[in-house]
C-alpha positions in Angstrom: -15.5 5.9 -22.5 -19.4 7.5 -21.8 -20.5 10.4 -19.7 -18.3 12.9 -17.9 -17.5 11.2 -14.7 -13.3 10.2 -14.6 -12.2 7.8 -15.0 -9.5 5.6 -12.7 -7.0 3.8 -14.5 -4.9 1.4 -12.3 -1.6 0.2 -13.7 0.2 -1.5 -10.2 0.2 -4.8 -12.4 2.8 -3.3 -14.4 4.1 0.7 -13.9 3.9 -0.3 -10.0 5.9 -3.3 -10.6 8.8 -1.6 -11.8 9.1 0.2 -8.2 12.5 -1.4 -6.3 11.3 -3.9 -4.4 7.8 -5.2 -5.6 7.1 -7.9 -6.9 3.4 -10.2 -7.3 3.3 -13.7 -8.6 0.8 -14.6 -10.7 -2.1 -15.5 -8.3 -1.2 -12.2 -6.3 -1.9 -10.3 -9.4 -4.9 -12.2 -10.3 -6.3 -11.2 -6.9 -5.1 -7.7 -6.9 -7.0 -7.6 -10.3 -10.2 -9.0 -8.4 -9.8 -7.1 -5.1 -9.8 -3.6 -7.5 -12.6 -5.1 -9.6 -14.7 -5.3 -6.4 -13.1 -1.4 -5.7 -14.8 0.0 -8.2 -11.8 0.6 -10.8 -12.4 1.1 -14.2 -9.7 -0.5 -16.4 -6.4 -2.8 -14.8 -3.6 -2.6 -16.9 -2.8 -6.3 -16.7 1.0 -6.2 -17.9 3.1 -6.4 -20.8 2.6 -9.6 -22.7 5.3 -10.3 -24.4 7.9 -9.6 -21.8 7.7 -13.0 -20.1 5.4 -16.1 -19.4 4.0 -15.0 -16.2 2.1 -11.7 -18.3 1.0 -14.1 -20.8 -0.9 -16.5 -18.1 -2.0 -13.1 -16.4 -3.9 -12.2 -19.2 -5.4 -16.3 -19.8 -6.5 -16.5 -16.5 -8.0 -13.1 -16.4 -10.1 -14.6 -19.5 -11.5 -17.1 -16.8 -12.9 -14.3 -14.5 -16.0 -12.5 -14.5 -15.6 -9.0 -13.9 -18.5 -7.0 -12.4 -16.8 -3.3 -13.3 -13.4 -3.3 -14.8 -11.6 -3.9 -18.0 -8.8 -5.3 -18.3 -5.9 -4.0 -20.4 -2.9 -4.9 -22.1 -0.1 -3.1 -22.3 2.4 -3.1 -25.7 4.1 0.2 -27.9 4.1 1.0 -31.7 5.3 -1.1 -34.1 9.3 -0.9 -35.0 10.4 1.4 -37.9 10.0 0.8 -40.5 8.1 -2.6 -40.4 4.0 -3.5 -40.4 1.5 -3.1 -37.7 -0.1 -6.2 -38.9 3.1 -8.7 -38.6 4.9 -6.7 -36.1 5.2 -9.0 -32.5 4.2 -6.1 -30.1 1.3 -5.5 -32.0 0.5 -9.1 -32.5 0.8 -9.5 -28.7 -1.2 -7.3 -27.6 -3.9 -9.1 -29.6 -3.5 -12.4 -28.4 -4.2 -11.3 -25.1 -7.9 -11.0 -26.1 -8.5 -8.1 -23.8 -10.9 -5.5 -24.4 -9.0 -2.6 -24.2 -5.5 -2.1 -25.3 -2.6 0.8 -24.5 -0.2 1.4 -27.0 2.8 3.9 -25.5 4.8 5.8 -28.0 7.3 8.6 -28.5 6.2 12.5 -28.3 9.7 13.9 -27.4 12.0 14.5 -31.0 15.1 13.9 -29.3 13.5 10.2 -28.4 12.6 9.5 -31.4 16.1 10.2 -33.2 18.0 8.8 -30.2 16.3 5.7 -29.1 13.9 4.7 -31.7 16.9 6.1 -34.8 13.9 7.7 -36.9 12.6 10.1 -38.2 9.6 12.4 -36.8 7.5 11.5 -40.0 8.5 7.7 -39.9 7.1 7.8 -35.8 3.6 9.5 -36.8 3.3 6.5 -39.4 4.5 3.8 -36.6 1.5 5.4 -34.5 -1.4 5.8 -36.8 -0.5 2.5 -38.3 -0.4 0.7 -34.4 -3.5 2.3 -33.3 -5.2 1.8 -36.7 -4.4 -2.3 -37.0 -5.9 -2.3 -33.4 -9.1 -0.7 -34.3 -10.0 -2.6 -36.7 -9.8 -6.0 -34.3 -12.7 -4.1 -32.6 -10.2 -3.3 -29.2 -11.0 0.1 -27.1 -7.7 1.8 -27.6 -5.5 4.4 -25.7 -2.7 6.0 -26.5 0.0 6.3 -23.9 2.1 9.5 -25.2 5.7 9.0 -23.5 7.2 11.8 -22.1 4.4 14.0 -23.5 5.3 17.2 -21.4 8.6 17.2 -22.0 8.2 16.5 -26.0 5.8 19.6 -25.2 8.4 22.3 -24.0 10.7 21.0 -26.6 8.7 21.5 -29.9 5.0 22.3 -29.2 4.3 21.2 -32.6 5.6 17.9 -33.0 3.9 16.6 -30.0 0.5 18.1 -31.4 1.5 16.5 -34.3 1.7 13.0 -32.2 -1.7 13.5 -30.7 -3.2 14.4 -34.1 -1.7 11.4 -35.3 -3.6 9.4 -32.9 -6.4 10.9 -32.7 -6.7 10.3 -36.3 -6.1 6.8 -36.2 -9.0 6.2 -34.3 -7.3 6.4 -30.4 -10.4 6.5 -27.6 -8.2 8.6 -25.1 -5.3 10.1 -25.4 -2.8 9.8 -22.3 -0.3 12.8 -21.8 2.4 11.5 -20.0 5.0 12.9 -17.6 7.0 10.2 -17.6 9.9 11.9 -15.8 7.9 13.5 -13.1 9.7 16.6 -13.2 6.7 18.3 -14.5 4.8 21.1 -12.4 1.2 22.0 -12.0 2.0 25.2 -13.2 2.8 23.7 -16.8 0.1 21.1 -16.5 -1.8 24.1 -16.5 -0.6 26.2 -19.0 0.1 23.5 -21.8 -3.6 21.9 -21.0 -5.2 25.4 -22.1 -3.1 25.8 -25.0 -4.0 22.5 -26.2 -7.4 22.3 -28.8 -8.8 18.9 -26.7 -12.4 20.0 -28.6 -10.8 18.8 -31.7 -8.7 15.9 -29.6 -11.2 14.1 -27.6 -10.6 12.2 -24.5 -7.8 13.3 -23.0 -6.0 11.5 -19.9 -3.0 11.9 -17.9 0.2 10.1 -16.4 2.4 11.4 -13.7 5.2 10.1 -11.9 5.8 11.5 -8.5 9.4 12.6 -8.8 8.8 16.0 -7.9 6.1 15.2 -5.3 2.9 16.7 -7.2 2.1 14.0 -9.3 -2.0 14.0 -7.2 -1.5 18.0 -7.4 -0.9 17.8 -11.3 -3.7 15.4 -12.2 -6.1 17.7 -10.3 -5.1 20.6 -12.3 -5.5 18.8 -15.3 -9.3 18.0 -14.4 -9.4 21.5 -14.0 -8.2 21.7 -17.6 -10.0 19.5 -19.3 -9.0 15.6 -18.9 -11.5 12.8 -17.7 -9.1 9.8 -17.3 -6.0 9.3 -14.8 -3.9 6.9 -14.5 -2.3 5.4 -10.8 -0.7 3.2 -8.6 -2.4 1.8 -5.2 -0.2 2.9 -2.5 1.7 5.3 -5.4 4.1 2.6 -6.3 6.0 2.8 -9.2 9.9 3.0 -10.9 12.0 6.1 -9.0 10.4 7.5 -6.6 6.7 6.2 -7.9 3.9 7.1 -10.2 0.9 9.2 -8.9 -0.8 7.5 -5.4 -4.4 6.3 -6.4 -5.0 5.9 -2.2 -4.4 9.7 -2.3 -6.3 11.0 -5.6 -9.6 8.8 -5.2 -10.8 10.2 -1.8 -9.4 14.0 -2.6 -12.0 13.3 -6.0 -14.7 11.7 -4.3 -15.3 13.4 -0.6 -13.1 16.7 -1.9 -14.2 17.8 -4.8 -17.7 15.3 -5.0 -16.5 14.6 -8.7 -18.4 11.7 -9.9 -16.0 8.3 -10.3 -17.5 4.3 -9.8 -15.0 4.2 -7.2 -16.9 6.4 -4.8 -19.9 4.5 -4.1 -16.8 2.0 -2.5 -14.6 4.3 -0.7 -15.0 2.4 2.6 -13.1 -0.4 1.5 -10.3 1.9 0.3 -7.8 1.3 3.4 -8.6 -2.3 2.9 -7.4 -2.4 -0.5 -4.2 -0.1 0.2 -3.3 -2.6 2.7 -4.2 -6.1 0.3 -1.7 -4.2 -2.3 0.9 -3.3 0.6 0.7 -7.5 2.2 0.7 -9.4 -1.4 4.4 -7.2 -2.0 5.4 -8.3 1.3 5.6 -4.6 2.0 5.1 -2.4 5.6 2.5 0.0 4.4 3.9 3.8 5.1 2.0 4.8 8.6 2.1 8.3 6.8 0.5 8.0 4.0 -2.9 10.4 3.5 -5.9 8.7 4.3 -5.0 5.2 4.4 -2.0 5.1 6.9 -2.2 4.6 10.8 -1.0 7.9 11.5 -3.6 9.3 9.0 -6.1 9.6 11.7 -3.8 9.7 15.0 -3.5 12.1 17.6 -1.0 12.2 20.3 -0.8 15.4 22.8 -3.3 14.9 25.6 -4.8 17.7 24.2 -5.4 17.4 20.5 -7.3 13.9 22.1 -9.4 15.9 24.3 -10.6 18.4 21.0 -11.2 15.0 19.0 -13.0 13.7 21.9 -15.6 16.8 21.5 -15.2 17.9 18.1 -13.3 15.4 15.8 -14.0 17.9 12.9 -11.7 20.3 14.1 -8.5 18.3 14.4 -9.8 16.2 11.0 -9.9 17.3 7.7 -12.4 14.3 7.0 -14.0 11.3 8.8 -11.7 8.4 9.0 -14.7 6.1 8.2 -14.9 7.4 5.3 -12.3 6.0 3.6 -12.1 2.8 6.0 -9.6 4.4 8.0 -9.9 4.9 11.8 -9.3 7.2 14.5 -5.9 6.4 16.9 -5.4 7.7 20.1 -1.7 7.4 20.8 -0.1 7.1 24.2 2.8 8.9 24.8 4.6 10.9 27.9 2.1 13.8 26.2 -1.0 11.9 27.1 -3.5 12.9 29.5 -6.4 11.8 30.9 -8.8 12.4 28.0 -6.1 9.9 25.7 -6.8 6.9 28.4 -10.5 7.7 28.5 -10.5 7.4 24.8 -8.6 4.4 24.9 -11.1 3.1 27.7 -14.6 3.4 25.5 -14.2 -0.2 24.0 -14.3 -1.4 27.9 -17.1 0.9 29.0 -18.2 4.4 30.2 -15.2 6.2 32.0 -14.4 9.7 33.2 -11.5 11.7 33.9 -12.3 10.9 37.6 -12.6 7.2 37.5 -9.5 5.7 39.3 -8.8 3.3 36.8 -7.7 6.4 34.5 -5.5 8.0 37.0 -3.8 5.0 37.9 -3.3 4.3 34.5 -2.1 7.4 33.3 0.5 7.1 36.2 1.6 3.2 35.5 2.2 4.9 31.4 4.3 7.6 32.8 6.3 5.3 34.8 6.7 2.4 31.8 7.9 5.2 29.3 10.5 6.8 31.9 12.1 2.7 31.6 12.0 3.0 28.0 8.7 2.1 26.8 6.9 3.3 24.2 3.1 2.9 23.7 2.4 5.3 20.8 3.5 2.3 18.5 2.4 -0.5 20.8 -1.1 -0.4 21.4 -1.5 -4.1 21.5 0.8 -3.7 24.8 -1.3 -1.5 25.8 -4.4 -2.8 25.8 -3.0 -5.7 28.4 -2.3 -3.3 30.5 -6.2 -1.9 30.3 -7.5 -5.7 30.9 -4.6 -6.3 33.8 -6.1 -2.7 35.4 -10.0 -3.9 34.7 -9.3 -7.3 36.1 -9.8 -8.8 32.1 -6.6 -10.3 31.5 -6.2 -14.1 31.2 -2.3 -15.2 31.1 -2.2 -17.7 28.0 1.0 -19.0 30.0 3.9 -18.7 32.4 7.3 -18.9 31.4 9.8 -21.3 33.3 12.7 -21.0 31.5 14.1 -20.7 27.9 17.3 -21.8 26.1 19.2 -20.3 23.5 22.3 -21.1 21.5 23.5 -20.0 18.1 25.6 -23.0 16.1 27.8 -22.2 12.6 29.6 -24.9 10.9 31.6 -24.0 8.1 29.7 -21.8 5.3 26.4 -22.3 6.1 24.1 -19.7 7.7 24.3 -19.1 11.5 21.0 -21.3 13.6 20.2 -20.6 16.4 18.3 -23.5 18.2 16.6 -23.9 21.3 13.9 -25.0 23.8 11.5 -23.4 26.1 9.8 -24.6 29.1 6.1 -22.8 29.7 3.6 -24.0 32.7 -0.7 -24.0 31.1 -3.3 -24.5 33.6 -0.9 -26.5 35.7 0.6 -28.3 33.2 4.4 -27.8 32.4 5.0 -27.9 28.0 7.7 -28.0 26.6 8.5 -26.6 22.6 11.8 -26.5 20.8 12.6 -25.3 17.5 15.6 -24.0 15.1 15.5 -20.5 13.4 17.3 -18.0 11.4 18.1 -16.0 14.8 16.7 -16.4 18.5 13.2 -14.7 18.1 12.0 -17.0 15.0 13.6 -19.4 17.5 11.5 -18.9 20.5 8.8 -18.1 18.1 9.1 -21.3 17.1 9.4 -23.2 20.3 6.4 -21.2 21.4 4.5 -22.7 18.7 6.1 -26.0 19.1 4.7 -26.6 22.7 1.4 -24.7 22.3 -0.2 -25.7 19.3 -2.1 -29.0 20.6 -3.9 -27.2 23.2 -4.0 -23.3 20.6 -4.4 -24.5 17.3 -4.8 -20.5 16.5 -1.1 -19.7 16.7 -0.3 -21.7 13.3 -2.0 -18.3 11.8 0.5 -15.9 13.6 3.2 -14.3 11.7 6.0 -12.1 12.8 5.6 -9.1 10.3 7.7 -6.6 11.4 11.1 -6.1 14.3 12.5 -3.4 14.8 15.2 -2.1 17.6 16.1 0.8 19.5 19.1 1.7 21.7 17.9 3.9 24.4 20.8 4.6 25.7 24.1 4.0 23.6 26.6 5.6 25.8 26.5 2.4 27.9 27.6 0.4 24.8 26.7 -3.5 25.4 24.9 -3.1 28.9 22.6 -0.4 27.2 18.8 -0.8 27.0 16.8 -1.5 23.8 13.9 -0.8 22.7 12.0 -3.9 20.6 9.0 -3.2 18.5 7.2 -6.4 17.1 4.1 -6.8 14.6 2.4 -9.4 14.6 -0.5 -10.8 12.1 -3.3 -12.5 11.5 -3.5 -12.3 8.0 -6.4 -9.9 8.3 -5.4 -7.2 11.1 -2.2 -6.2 12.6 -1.0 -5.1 16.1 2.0 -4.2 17.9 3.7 -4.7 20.9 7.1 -3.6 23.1 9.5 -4.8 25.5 12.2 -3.3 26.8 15.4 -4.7 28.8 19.2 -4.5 28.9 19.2 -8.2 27.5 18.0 -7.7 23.8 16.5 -11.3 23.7 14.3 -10.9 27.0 13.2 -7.6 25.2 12.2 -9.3 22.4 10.6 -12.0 24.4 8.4 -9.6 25.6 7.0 -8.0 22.8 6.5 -11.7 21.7 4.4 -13.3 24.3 2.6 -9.7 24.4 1.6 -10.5 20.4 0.5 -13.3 21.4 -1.6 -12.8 24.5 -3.2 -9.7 22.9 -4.5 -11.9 20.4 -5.6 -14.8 22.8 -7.5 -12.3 25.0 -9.6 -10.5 22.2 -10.3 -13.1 19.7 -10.4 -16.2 21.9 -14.0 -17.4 23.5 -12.6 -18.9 26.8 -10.5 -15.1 27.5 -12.5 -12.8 29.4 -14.4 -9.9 27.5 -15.1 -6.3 28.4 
């Protein structure tokens, strides 16, 4: 560790993989490790090697790859009572993985170290110095992760001084306080930084789950204080409720507070990573989240549009761009005219006077009073800007579709069927058998249009979600469907609405599909 700048220390591979629900295989995490390497990220905790087979081929393949920025590190803890750094199998794997850097975690808190590890406090300074010690002299870069460091703080101020004494004397390169709990507030970061003598210490970094919500607030106030290296998730994933959200720290450091990181000459591709993260776990990104999410950047009353549309600065805290985000005008009953200029630039110059803006305004108003909803739909909604302009080219038209669901005995419910859809004259016909009738027509769709539109085999149904609009007609009410649908490198949604939940659902379909067809394809009309 050189200079002053911080340092970002990424541990999805393994903290973020103990968050409910995420999961990588081995190639994901290979090209997370990559993708972050191209970020700008310092050191990528790779795993723990000796927990299974899958972080011991993490670590061999990362041997393979040439790195133009980050280290990658292994992840172990002290040795066991009582034993030998040198024989001891923690140790021995962390070694094996051949990585440059190391991070050993260990116990700070007394009432760990008698209940969990069953020692003494002097026989866990030994199992630390001896760990960090055996490590140095193999020639590894090693930190020290101090486990529940804040809490083993408030408890006995001395003991954990004692801990980072212990490995600062056995060589350590940065000393990690953790808060592994998250229940730790800035307040305390603060108070327990200054009290601590990090002249005589060196390095110092920090850890902090987000349990209480201020895990980014706590790692700023312990720059303030004195440390130069935090640790993170992308997207803040992590066991509980997470571990401190990288997506959120790294542009608050680098546009913020202009502190000097080797992520911020890369900051543009930051919403691109958060989103490469979010699609390896198979995971819906938050819309909410701080400058990466969909919403970070979206305005919906007519007029907060018409101040962006004048002075963006005053409705945004920062440039969208910035961080690789972008600005969203979203179309709701609260939309005015200066919302469907807006949404009108990427077709040409309009006004609030052109009659293409009134009469769409007026064909929104009328949509959402049936039950639709644009805000979350803009693919939707941009067919209905090409069918106003005279852009829109129908992929198909629908003759007629068949449905019906078959069980026998204990196997799944199929549902099978067959459409019939007429394309430049010519009547196709697809069938296919799904998990329910959407994959089923989405299948059948594909089925018959393929030969001529190779480009649906790259399609995917991402996301469906359903509303009830209104529930006090029980089965004859009308829902609401929501579909995403991807390309594998940009997503878009669309709606339909109808009493019938399937013809909803067909809508919302062939709209995914057609809003791709007329933007990306060559023969559909451009703007």
């Amino acid at each position: 560790m050189k200079g002053l700048r911080t340092i970002i220390y990424d541990t999805t591979l393994r903290d973020g993989m103990q968050g409910s629900g995420i999961s990588y295989t081995l190639e994901d995490k290979v090209q997370i490790a990559l993708a972050m390497d191209e970020f700008g990220i310092d050191y990528i905790e790779g795993g723990f090697p000796l927990s299974n087979r899958k972080e011991t081929e993490f670590f061999q393949r990362m041997k393979n790859e040439k790195l133009r920025h980050a280290r990658v590190v292994a992840f172990g803890s002290t040795r066991k009572p009582l034993g030998k750094a040198a024989s001891d199998p923690q140790i021995t794997a962390l070694l094996r993985a051949e990585t440059p850097t190391v991070i050993v975690v260990g116990k700070t808190w007394k009432a760990h170290v008698r209940e969990v590890l069953q020692t003494t406090e002097e026989e866990n300074l030994r199992m630390i110095e001896d760990s960090l010690s055996t490590l140095k002299a193999e020639g590894r870069e090693v930190f020290y992760d101090l486990e529940h460091f804040f809490d083993g703080y408030k408890d006995d101020p001395a003991y954990a001084l004692a801990t980072l004494r212990a490995a600062r004397a056995a060589g350590a390169d940065c000393l990690v306080l953790c808060d592994t709990n998250g229940g730790t507030l800035p307040s305390e970061v603060g108070r327990i930084l200054q009290e601590l003598p990090l002249a005589e210490l060196g390095p110092v970094g920090v850890h902090f789950h987000d349990d209480t919500g201020t895990a980014v607030a706590n790692a700023l106030v312990a720059l303030d204080h004195g440390a130069m290296h935090v640790q993170g998730t992308i997207n803040g994933w992590g066991e509980r409720c997470g571990n401190l959200n990288l997506c959120t720290l790294i542009p608050t450091l680098c546009v913020k507070r202009a502190e000097a990181a080797g992520v911020c000459a890369n900051l543009t591709q930051l919403t691109a990573l958060s989103r490469f993260v979010a699609e390896k776990a198979n995971i819906i990104p938050d819309k909410r989240w701080p400058y990466v999410g969909d919403a970070a950047f979206s305005h919906k009353a007519g007029q907060h549009a018409d101040v962006v549309s004048k002075a963006p600065h005053l409705m945004e805290h920062i440039d969208g761009a910035r961080v690789g985000n972008e600005r969203r005008v979203l179309l709701s009953e609260l939309a005015g005219k200066s919302t469907i200029v807006r949404k009108l630039e990427r077709y040409g110059d309009f006004e609030k006077s052109s009659e293409v803006v009134s009469r769409l305004l007026e064909q929104l108003k009328g949509l959402e009073e049936k039950g639709y909803e644009y805000e979350a739909a803009e693919g939707s909604f941009d067919l209905l800007i090409r069918k106003a302009l005279g852009l829109y080219q129908p992929l198909l038209e629908l003759s007629n579709y068949h449905l019906e669901n078959y069980k026998a005995g204990s196997t799944p419910t199929k549902t099978v069927g067959r459409l019939f859809v007429r394309v430049n004259g010519d009547m196709l016909m697809g069938a296919g058998v799904g998990d329910g009738p959407v994959d089923t027509l989405n299948l059948a769709l594909k089925d018959a249009l393929m030969p001529q539109h190779p480009f649906l085999g790259k399609l995917k149904l991402t996301d469906y979600r359903v509303r009830v609009l209104d529930p006090e007609r029980a089965t004859a009410a009308r829902v609401r469907v929501f579909i995403t649908t991807s390309d594998g490198e940009e997503s878009w949604d669309t709606v339909g609405v109808d009493e019938n939940i399937i013809e909803a659902s067909w809508q919302a379909l062939i709209d995914g599909v057609e809003y791709y067809y007329n933007n990306h394809m060559p023969d559909a009309p451009q703007g």
